[in-house]
C-alpha positions as CSV (number, residue, x, y, z in Angstrom):
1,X,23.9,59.4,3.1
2,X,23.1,61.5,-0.3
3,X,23.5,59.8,-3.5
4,X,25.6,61.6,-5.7
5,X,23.9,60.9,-9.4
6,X,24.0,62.0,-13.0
7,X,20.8,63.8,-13.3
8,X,18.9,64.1,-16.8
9,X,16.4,67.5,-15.9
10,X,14.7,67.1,-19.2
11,X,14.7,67.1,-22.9
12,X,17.7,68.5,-24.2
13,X,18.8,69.9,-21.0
14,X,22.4,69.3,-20.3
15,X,22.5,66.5,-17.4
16,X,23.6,67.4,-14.0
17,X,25.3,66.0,-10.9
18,X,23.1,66.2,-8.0
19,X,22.7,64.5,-4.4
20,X,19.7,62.8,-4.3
21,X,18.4,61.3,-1.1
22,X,19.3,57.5,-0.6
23,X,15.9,55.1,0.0
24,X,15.6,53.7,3.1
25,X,15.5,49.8,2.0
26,X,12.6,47.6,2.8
27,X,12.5,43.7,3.3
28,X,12.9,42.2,-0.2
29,X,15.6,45.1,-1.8
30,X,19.2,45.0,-2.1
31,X,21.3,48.4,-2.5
32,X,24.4,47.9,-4.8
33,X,27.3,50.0,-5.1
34,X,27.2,51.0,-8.9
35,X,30.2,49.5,-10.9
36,X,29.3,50.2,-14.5
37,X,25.9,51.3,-16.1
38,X,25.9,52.0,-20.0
39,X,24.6,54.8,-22.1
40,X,22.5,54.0,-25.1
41,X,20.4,54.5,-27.2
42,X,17.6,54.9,-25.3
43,X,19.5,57.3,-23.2
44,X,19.3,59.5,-26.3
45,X,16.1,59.1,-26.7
46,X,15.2,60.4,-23.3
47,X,17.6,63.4,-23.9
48,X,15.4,64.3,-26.9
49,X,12.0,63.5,-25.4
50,X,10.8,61.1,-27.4
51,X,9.3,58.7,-25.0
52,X,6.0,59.5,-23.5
53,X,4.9,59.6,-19.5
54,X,9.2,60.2,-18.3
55,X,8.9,61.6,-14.9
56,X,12.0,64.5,-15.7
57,X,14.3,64.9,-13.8
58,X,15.0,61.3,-14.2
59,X,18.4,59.0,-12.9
60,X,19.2,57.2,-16.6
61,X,21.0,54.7,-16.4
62,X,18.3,50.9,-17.0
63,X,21.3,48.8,-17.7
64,X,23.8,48.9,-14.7
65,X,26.2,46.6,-12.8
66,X,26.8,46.7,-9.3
67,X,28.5,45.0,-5.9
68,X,25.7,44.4,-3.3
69,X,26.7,46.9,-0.5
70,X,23.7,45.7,1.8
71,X,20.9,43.0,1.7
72,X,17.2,43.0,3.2
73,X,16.1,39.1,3.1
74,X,17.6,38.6,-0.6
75,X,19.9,35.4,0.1
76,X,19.5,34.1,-4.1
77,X,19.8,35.4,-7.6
78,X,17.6,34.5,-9.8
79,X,18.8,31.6,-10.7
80,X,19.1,30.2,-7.2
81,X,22.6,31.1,-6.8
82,X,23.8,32.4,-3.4
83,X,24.0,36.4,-3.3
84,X,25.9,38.1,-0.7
85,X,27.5,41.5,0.2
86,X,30.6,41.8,-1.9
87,X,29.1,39.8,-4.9
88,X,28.7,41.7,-8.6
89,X,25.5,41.4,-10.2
90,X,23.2,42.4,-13.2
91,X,19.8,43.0,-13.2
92,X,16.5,43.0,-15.2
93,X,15.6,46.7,-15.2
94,X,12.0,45.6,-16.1
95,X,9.8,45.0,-13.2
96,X,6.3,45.4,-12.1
97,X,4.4,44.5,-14.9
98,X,1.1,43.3,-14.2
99,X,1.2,39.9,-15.5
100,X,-2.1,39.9,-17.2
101,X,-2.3,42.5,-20.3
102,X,-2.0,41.0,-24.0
103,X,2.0,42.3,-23.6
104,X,2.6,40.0,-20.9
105,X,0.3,37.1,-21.4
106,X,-0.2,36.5,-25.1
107,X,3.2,38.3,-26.9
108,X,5.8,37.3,-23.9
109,X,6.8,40.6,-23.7
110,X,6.3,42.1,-20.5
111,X,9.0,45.0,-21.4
112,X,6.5,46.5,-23.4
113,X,3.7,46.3,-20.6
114,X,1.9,49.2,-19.9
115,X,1.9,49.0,-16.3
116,X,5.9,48.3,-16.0
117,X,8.4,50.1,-14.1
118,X,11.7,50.5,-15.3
119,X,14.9,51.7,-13.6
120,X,16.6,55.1,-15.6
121,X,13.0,55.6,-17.0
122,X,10.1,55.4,-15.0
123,X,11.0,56.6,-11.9
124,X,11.4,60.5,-10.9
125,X,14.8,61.5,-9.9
126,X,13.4,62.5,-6.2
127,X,12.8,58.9,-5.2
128,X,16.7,58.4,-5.4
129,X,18.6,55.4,-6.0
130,X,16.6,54.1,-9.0
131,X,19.0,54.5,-12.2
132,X,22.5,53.6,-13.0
133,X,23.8,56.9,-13.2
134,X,24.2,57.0,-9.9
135,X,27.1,56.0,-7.3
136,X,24.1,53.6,-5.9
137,X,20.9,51.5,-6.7
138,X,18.4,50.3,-4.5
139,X,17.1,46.9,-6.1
140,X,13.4,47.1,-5.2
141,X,11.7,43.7,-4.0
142,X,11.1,41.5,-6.8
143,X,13.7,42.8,-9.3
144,X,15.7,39.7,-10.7
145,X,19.4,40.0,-10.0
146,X,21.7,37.5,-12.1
147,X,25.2,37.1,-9.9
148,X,27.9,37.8,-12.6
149,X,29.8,35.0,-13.4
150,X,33.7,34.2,-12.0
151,X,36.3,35.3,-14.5
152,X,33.5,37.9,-16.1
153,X,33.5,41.6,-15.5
154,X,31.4,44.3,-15.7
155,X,32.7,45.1,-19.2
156,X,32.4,41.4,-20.2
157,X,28.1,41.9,-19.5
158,X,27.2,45.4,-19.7
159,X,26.6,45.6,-23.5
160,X,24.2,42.4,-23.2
161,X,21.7,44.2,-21.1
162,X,20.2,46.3,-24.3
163,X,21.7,44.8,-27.1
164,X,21.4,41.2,-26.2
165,X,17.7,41.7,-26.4
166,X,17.0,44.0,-29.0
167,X,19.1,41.6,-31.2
168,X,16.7,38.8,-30.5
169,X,13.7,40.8,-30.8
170,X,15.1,42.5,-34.6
């Protein structure tokens, strides 16, 4: 079934709602039924081009929360706690970093490693299912999902996703 998405075509073009094909999902990836994803700065950014090597059309959207709709072999968060269908969650749209570069070794910052992926940014719009803007993501394998917290909502968390650390790192 299509994915009906907010679609950012490029630099200063308006955005646009289009299907986009949904991922088949291989062992290791979760597919969550978007319940918030926020719009910042960043998001701006990418609307006026200014960050190098976006794949346009992009799905924005790298800070998202979501109710698992359907797990491959995912039983945990990462923090150990027991994830299953139904269950909201958060998750680290940084992933795939290499693990050895000066970024991810020496400075502890593997958001700023030059071989990370990073869902609403890095990924072209064709591969579906990879930003927030849409009415589903496909949690590739690896990605840490946090399980939101009883008596929290979406609203509670979504503001933590960018401005939680870029407090920290000011």
């Amino acid at each position: 079934m299509p994915i009906r998405s907010a679609v950012m075509p490029g630099p200063g073009l308006p955005v646009e709602v289009r299907e986009l094909p949904d991922p088949a999902l291989e062992p290791g990836s979760v597919l969550l039924e978007t319940v918030a994803s926020e719009v910042c700065g960043t998001d701006v950014h990418l609307h006026h081009g200014r960050l190098d090597g976006v794949p346009y059309p992009i799905v924005p959207g790298h800070v998202s929360v979501g109710r698992v709709v359907e797990s491959r072999g995912v039983e945990a968060d990462a923090l150990g706690e027991p994830l299953a269908v139904g269950d909201v969650v958060t998750f680290l749209d940084v992933h795939e970093t290499c693990n050895a570069c000066y970024q991810c070794l020496v400075a502890r910052q593997p958001n700023r490693c030059p071989h990370r992926r990073v869902y609403g940014i890095t990924y072209p719009a064709a591969e579906g299912g990879l930003g927030g803007w849409g009415e589903r993501i496909h949690l590739k394998p690896g990605v840490r999902i946090l399980k939101i917290p009883p008596g929290l909502t979406a609203e509670d968390v979504i503001g933590g996703g960018c401005g939680l650390f870029t407090g920290f790192a000011a």
